[in-house]
N, CA, C and O of each residue as an XYZ file, in Angstrom:
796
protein
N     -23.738      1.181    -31.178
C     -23.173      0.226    -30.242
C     -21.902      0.821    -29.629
O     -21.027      1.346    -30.317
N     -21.844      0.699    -28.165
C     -20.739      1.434    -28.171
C     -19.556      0.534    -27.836
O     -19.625     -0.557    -27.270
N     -18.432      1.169    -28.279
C     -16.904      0.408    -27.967
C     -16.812     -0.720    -27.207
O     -17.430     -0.912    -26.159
N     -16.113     -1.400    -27.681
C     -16.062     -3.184    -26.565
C     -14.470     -2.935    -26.437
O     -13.691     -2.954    -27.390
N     -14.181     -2.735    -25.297
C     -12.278     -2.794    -24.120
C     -11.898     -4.301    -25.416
O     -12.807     -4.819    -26.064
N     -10.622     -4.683    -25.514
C     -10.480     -5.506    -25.808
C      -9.636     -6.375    -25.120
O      -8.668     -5.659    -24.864
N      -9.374     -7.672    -24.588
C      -8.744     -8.355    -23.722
C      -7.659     -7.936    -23.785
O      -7.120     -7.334    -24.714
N      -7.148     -8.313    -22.506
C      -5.687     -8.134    -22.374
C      -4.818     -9.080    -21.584
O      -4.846     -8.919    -20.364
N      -4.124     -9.948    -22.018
C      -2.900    -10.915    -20.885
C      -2.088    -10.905    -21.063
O      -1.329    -10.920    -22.032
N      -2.078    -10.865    -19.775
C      -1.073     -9.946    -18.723
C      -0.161    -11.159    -17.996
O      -0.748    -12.026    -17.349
N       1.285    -11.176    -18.131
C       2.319    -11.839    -17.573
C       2.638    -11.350    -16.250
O       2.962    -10.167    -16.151
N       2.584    -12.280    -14.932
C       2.996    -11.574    -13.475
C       3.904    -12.323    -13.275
O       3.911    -13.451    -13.767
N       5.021    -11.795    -12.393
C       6.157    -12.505    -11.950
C       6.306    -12.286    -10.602
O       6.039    -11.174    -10.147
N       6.718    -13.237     -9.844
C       6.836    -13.059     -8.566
C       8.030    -11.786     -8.195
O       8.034    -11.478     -7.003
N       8.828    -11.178     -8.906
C       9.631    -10.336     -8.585
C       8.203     -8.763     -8.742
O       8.321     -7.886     -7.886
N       7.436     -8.650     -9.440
C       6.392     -7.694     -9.543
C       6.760     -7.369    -11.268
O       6.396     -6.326    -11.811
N       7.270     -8.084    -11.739
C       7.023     -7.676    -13.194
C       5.943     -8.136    -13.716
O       5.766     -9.354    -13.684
N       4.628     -6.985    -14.527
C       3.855     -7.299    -15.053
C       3.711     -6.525    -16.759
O       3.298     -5.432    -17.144
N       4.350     -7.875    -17.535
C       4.142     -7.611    -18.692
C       2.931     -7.451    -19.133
O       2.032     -8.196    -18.743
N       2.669     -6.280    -20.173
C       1.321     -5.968    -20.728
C       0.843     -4.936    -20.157
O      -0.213     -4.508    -20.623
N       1.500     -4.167    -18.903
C       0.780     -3.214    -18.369
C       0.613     -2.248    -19.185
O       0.781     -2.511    -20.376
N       0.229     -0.825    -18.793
C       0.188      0.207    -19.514
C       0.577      1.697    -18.140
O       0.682      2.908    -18.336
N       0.681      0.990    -16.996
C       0.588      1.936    -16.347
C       1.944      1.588    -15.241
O       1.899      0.472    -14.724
N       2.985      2.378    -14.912
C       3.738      2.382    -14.054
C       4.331      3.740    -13.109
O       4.876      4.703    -13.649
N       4.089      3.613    -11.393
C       4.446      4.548    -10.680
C       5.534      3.940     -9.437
O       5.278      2.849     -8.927
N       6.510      4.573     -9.088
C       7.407      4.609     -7.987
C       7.092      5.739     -7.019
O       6.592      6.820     -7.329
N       7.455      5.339     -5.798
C       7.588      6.614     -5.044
C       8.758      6.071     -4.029
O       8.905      4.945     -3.555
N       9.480      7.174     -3.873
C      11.210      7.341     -3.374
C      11.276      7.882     -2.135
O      10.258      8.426     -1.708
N      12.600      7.841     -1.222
C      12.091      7.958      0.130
C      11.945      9.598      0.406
O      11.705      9.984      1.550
N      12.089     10.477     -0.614
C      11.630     11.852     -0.658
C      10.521     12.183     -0.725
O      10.077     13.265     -0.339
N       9.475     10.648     -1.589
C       7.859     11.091     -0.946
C       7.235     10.680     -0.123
O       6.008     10.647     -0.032
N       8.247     10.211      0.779
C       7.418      9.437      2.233
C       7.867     10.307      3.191
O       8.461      9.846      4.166
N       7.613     11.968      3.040
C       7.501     12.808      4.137
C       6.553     12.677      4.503
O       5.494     12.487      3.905
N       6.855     12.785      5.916
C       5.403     12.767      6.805
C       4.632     11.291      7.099
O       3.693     11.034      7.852
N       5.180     10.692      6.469
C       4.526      9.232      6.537
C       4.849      8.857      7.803
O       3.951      8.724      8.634
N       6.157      8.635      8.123
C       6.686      7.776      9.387
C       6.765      8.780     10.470
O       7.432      9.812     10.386
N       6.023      8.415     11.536
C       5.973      8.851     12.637
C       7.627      9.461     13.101
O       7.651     10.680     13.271
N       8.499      8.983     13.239
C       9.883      9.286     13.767
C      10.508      9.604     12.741
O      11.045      8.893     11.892
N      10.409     10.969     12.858
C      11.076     12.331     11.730
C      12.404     12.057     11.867
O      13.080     11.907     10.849
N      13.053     11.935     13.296
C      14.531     11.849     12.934
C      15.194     10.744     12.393
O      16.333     10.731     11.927
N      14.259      9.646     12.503
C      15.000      9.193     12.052
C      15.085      8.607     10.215
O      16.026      8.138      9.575
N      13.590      8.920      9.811
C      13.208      9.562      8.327
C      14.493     10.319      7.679
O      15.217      9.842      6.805
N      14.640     11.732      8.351
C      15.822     12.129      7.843
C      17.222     11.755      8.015
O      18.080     12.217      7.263
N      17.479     11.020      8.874
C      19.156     10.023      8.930
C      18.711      9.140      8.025
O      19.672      8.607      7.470
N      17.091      8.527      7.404
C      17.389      7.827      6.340
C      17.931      8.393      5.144
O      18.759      7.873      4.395
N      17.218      9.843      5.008
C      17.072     10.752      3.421
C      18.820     11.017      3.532
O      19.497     10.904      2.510
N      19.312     11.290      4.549
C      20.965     11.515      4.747
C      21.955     10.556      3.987
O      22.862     10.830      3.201
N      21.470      9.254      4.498
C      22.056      7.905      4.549
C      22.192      7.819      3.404
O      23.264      8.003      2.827
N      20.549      7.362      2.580
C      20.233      6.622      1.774
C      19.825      7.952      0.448
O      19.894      7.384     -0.641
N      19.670      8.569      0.371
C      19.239      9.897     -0.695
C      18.065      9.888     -0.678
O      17.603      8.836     -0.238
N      17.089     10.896     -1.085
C      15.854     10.821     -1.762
C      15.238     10.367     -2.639
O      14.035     10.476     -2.878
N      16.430      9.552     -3.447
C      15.654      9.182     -4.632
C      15.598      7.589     -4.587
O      15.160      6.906     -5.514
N      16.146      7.039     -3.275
C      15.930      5.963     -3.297
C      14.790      5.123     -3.092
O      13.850      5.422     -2.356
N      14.905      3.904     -3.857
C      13.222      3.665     -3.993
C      12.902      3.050     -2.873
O      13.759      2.495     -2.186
N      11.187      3.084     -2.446
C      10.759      2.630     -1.664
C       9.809      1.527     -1.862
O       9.769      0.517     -1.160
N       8.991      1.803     -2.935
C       7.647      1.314     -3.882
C       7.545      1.427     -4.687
O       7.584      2.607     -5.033
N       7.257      0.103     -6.096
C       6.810      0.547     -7.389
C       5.856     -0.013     -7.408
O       5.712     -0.807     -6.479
N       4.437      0.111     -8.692
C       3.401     -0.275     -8.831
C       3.445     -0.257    -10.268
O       3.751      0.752    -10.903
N       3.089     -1.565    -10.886
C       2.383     -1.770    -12.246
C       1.440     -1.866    -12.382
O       0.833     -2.296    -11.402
N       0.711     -1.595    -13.485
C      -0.443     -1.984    -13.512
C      -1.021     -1.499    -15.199
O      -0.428     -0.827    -16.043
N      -2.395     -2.145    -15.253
C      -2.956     -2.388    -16.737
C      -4.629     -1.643    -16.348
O      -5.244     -1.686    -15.282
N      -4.961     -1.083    -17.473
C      -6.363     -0.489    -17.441
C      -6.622     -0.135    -18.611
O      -5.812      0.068    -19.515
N      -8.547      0.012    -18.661
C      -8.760      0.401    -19.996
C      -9.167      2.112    -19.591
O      -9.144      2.959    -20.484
N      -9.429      2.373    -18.560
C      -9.543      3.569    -18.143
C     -10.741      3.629    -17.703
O     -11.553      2.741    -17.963
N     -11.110      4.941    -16.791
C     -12.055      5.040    -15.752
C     -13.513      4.703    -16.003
O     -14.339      5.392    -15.405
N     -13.879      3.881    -16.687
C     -15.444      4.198    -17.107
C     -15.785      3.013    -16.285
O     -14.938      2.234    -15.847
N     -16.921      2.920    -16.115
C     -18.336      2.048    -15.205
C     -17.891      0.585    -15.522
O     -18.205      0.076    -16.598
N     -17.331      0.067    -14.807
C     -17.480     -1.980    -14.834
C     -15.947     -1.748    -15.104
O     -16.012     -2.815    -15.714
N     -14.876     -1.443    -15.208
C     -13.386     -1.564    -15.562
C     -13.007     -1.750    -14.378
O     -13.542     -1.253    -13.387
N     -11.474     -2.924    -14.393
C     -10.728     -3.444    -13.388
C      -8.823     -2.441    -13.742
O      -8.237     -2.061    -14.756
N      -8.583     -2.413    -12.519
C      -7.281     -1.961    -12.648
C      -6.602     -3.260    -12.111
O      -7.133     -3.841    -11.165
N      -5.610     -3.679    -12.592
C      -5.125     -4.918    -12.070
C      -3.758     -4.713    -12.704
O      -3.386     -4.488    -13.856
N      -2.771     -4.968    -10.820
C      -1.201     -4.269    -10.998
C      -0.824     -5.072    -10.028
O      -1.549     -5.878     -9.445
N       0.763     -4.788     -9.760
C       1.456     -5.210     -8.701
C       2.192     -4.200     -7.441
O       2.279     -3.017     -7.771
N       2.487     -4.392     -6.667
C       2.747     -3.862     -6.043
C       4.480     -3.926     -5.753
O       4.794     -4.968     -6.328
N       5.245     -3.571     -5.392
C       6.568     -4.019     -5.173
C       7.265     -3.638     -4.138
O       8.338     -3.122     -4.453
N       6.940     -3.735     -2.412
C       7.340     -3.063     -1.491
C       9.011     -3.210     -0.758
O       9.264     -3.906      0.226
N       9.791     -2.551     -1.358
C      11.200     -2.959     -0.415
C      11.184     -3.039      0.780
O      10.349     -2.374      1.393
N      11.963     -3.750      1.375
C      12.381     -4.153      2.849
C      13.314     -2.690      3.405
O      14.337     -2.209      2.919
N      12.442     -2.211      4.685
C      13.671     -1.618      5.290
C      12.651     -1.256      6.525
O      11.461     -1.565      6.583
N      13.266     -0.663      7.314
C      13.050      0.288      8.958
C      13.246      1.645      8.802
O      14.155      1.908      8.016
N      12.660      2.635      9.322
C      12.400      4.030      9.251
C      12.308      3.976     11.007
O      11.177      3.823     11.468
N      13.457      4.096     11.976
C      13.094      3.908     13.320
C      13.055      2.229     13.425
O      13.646      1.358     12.787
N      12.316      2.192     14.264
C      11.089      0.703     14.618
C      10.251      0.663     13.759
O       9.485     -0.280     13.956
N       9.975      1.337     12.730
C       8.881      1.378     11.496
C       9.477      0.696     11.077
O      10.705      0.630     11.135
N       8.187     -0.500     10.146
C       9.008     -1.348      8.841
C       7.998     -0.397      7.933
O       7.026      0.289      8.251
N       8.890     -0.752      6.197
C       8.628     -0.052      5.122
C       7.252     -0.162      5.312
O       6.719     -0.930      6.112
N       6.477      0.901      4.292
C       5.325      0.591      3.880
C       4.678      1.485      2.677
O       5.560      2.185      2.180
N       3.440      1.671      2.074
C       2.994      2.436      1.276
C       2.468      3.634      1.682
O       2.038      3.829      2.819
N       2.483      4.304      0.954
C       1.640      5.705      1.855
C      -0.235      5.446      2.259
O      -0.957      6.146      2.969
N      -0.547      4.270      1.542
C      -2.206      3.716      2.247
C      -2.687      4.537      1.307
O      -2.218      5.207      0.387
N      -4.352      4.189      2.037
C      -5.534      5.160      0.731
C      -6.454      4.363      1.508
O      -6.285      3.241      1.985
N      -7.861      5.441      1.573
C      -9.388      4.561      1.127
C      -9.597      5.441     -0.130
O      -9.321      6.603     -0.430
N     -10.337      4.160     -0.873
C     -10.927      4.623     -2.144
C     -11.712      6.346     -2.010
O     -12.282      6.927     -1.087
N     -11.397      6.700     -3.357
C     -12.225      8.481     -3.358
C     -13.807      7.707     -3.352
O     -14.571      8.010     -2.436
N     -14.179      6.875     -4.226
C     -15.269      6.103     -3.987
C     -15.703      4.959     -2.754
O     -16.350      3.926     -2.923
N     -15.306      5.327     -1.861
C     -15.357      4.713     -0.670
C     -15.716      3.154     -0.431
O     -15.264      2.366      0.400
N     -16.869      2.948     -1.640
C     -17.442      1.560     -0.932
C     -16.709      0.340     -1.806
O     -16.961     -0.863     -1.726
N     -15.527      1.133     -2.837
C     -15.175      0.079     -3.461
C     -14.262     -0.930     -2.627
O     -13.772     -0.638     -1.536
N     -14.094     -2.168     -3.281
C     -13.162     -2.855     -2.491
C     -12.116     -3.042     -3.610
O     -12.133     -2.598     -4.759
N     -11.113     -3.884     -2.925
C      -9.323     -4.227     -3.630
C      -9.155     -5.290     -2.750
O      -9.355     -5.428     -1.543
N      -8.484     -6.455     -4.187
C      -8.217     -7.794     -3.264
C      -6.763     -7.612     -3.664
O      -6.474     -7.019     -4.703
N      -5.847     -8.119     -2.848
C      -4.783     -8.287     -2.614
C      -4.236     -9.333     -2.432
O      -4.544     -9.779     -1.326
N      -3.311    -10.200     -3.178
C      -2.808    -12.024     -3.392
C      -0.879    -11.528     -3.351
O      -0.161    -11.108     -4.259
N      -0.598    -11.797     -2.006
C       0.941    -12.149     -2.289
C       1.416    -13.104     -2.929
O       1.124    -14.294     -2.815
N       2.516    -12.387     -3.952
C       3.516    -13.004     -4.736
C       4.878    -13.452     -4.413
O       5.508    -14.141     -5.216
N       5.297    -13.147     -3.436
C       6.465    -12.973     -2.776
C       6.682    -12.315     -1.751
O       5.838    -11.434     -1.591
N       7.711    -12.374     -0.724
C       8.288    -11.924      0.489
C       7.284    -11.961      2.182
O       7.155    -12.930      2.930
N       6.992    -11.235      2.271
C       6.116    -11.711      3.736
C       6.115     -9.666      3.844
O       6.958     -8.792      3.643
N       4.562     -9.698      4.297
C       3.896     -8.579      4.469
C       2.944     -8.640      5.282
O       2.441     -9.700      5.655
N       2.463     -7.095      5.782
C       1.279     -7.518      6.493
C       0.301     -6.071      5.888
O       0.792     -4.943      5.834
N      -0.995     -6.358      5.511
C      -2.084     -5.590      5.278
C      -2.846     -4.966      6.511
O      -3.701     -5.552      7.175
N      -2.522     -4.045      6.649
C      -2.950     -2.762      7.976
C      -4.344     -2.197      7.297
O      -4.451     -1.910      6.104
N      -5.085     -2.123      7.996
C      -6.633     -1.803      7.295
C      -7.243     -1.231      8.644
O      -7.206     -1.771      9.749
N      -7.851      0.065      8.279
C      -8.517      0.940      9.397
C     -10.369      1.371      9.136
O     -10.763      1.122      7.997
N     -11.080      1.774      9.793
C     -12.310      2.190      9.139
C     -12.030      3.631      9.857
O     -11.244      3.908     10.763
N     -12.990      4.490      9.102
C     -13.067      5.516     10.020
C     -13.493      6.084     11.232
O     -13.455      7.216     11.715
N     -13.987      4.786     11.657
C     -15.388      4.865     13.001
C     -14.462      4.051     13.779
O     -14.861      3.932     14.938
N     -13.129      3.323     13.494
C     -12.392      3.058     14.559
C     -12.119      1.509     14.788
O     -11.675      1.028     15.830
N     -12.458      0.817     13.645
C     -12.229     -0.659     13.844
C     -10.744     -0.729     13.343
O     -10.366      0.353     12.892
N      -9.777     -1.760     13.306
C      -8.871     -1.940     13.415
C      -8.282     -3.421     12.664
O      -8.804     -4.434     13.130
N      -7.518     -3.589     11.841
C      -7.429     -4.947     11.363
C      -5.381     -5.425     11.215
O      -4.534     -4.533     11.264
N      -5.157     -6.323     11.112
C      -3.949     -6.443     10.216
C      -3.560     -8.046      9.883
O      -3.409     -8.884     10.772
N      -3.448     -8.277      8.688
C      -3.096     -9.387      8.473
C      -1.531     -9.853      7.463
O      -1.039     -9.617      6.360
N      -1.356    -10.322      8.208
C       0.209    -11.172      7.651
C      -0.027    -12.246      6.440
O      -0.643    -13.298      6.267
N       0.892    -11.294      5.645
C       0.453    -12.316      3.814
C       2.117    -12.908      3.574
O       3.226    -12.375      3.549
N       1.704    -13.999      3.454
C       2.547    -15.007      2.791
C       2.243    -15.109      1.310
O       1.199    -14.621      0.877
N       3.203    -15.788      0.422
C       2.856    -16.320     -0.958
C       1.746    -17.252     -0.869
O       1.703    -18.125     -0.003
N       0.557    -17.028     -2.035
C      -0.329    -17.746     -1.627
C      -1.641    -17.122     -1.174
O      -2.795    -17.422     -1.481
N      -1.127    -16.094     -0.294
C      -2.564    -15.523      0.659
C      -2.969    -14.477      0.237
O      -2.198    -13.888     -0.519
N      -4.300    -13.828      0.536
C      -4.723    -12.655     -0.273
C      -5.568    -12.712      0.724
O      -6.081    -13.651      1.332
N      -5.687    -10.811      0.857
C      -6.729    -10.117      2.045
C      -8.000     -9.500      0.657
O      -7.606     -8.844     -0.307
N      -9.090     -9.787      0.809
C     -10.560     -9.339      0.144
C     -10.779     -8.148      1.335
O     -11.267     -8.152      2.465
N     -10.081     -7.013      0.363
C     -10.522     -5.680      1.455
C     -11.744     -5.182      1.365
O     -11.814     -4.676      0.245
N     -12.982     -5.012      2.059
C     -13.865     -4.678      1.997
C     -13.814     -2.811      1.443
O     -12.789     -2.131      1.414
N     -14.854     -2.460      1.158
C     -15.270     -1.290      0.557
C     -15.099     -0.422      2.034
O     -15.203     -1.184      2.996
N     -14.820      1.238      2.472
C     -14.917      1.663      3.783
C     -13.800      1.446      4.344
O     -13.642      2.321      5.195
N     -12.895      0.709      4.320
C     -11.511      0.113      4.541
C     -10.632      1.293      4.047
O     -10.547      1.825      2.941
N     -10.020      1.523      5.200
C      -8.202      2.341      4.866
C      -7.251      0.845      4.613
O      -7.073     -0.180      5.272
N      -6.938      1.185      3.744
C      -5.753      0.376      3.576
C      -4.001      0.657      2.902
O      -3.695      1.441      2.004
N      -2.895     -0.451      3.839
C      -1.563      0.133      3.568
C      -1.077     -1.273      3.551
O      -1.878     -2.070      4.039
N       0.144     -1.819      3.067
C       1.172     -2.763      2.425
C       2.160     -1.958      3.464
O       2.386     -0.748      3.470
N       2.883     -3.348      4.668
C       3.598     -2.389      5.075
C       4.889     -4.308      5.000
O       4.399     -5.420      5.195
N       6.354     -4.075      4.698
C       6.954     -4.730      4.783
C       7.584     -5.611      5.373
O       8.726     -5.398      4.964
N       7.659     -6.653      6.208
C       7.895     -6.788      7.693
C       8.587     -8.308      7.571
O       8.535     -9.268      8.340
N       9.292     -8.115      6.212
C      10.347     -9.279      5.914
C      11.583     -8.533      5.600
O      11.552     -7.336      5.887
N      12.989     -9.138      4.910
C      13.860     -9.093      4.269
C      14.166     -9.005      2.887
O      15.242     -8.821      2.318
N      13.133     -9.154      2.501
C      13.200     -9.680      0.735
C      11.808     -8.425      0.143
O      11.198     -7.944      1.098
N      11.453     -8.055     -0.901
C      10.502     -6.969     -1.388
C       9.486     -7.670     -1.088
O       9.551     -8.844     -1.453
N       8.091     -7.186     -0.266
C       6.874     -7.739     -0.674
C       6.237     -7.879     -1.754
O       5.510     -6.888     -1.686
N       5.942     -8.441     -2.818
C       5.233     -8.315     -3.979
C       3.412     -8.605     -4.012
O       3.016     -9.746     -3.775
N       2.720     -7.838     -4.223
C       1.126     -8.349     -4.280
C       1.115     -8.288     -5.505
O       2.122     -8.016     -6.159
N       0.017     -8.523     -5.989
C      -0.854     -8.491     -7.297
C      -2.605     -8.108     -6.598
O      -3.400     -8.626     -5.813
N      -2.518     -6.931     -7.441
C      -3.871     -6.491     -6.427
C      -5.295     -6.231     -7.616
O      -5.614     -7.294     -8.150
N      -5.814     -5.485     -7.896
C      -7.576     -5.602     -8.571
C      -8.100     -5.031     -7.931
O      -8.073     -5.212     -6.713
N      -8.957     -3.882     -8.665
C      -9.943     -2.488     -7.584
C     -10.272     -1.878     -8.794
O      -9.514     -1.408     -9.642
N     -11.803     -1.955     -8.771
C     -12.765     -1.174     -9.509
C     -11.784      0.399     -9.774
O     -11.365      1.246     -8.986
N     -11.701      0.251    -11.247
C     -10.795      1.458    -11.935
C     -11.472      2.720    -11.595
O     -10.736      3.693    -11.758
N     -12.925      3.055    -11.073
C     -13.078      4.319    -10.866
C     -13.382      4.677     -9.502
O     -14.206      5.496     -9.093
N     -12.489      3.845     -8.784
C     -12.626      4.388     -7.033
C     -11.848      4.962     -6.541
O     -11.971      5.206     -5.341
N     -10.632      5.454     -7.323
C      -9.835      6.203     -7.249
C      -8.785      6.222     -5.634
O      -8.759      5.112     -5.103
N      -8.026      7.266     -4.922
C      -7.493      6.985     -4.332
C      -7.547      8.394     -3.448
O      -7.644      9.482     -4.016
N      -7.484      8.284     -2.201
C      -7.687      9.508     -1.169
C      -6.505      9.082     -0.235
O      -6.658      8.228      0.639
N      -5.277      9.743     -0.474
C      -4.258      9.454      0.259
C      -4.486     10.658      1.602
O      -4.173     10.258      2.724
N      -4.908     11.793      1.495
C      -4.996     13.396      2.204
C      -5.355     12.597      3.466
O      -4.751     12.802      4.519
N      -6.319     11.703      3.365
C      -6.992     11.161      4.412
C      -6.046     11.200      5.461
O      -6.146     12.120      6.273
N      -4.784     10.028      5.639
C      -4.471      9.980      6.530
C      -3.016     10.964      6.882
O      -2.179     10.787      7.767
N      -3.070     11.697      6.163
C      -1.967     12.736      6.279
C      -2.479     13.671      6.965
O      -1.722     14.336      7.673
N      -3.701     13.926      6.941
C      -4.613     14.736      7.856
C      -4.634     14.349      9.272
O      -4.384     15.136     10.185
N      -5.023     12.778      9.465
C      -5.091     12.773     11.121
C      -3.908     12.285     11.118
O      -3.674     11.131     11.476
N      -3.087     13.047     10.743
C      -1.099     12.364     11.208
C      -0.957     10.891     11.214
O      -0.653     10.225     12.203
N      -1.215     10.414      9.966
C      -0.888      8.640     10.080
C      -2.369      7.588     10.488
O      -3.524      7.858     10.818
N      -1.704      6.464     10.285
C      -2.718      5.772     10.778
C      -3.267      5.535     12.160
O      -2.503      5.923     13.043
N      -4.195      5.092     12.502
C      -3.910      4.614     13.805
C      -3.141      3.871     14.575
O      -3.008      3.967     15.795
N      -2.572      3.032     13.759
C      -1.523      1.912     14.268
C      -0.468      1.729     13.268
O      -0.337      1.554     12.057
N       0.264      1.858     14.402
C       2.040      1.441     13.360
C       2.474      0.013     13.602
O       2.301     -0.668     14.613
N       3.185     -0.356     12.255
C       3.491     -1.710     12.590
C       5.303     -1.776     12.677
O       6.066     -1.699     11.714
N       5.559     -1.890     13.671
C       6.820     -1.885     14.512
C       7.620     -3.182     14.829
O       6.994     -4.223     15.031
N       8.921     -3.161     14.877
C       9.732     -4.205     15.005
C       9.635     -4.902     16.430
O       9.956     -4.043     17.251
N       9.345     -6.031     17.036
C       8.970     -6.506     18.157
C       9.880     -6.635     19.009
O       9.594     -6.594     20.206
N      11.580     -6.879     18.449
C      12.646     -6.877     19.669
C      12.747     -8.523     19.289
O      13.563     -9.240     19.868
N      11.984     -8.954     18.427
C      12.317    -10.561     18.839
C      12.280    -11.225     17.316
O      11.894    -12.363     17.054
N      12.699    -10.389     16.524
C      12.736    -10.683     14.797
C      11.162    -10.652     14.482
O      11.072    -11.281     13.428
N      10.090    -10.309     14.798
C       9.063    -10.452     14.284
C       8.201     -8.812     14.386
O       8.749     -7.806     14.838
N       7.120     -8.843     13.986
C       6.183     -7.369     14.401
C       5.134     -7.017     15.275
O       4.444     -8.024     15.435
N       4.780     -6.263     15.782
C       3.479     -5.739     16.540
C       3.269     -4.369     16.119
O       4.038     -3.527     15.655
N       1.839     -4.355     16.440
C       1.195     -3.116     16.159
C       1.318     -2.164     17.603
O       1.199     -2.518     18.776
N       1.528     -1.181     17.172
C       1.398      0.072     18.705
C       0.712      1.035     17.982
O       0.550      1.320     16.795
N       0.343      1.467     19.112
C      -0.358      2.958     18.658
C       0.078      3.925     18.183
O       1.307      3.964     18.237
N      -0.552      5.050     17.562
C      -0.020      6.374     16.942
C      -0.570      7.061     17.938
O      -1.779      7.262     18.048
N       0.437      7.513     18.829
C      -0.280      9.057     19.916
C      -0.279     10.019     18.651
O      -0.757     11.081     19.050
N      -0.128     10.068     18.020
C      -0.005     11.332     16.868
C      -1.594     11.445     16.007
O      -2.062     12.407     15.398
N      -2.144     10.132     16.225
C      -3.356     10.359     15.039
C      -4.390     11.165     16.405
O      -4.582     11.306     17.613
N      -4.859     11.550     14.783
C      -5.879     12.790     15.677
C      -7.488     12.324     14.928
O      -8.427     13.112     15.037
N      -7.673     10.940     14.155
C      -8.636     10.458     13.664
C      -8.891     10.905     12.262
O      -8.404     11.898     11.721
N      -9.881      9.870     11.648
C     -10.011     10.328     10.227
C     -11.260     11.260     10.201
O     -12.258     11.034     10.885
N     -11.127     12.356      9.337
C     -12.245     12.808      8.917
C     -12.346     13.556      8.030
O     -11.602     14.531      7.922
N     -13.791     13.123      6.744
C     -13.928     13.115      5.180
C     -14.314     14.615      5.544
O     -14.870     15.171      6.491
N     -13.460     15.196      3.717
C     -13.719     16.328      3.861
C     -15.109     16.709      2.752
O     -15.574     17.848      2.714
């Protein structure tokens, strides 16, 4: 008979603390080279603010990669501008492509940027309360577009792993989500993306 995972509960807090995890990563504004379209002003941040300042943390709990396992974490996105860029994550489609990840805000106000590779286009604005069911084929990024940290609590089949190269390859996403001039956001284009394509 083989091994039975044994339960696990798990405490979430609207700040992104999740007691019980087993798994925790940050990334600082020294690994969001290349992310934001407007280099100069990326580096008057790294000037400003240092490299090691945080941008994103992620918790999360797993029993590890095998067939039917859930990864289930939080997300913790700080508030800031890079340019007209608001914060965001560096994105991913799954290495397993058709998996999906649901996403339930805990706090602050965000919006979920989601791309396919054939060129469809999505973004939705999460409040506490709301959660985007990202389909499988989906690029997806957490980008910040409040004052206060976005927090999700997210869930994605533990062996679909993560393909960030993707969009570092066609220079970014297709669409940036940018400050509107009027306290709120819009999407503009990336003249810089040059499209996705699997290697």
């Amino acid at each position: 008979m083989p091994d039975i995972d044994l339960p696990a509960k798990l405490a979430v807090s609207p700040t992104g603390t999740l007691a019980g995890g087993n798994g925790v990563y940050t990334k600082h504004l020294a690994d969001m080279s290349g992310v934001y379209r407007d280099t100069a002003a990326y580096e008057a941040e790294l000037t400003e603010r240092g490299g090691d300042a945080l941008v994103y943390r992620v918790e999360s709990q797993d029993y590890g990669p095998h067939s039917g396992a859930l990864t289930i974490g939080t997300s913790t996105l700080l508030p800031g501008r890079v340019g007209d860029e608001f914060a965001v994550t560096r994105g991913h489609l799954h290495a397993i492509s058709d998996r999906a990840e649901l996403y339930y805000c805990l706090s602050g106000r965000g919006v979920m940027l989601l791309e396919t590779l054939d060129g469809r286009s999505e973004a939705f604005e999460l409040t506490p309360g709301e959660a985007v069911n990202v389909p499988g084929e989906w690029i997806h990024r957490s980008v910040n577009v409040g004052d206060e940290p976005f927090v999700t609590l997210f869930t994605y089949a533990t062996d679909a792993g993560q393909d960030y190269q993707l969009i570092a390859d066609a220079h970014g996403m297709r669409s940036l989500v940018v400050a509107d001039g009027a306290g709120g956001w819009k999407l503009r284009e990336n003249p810089d993306h040059t499209g996705y394509r699997r290697a």
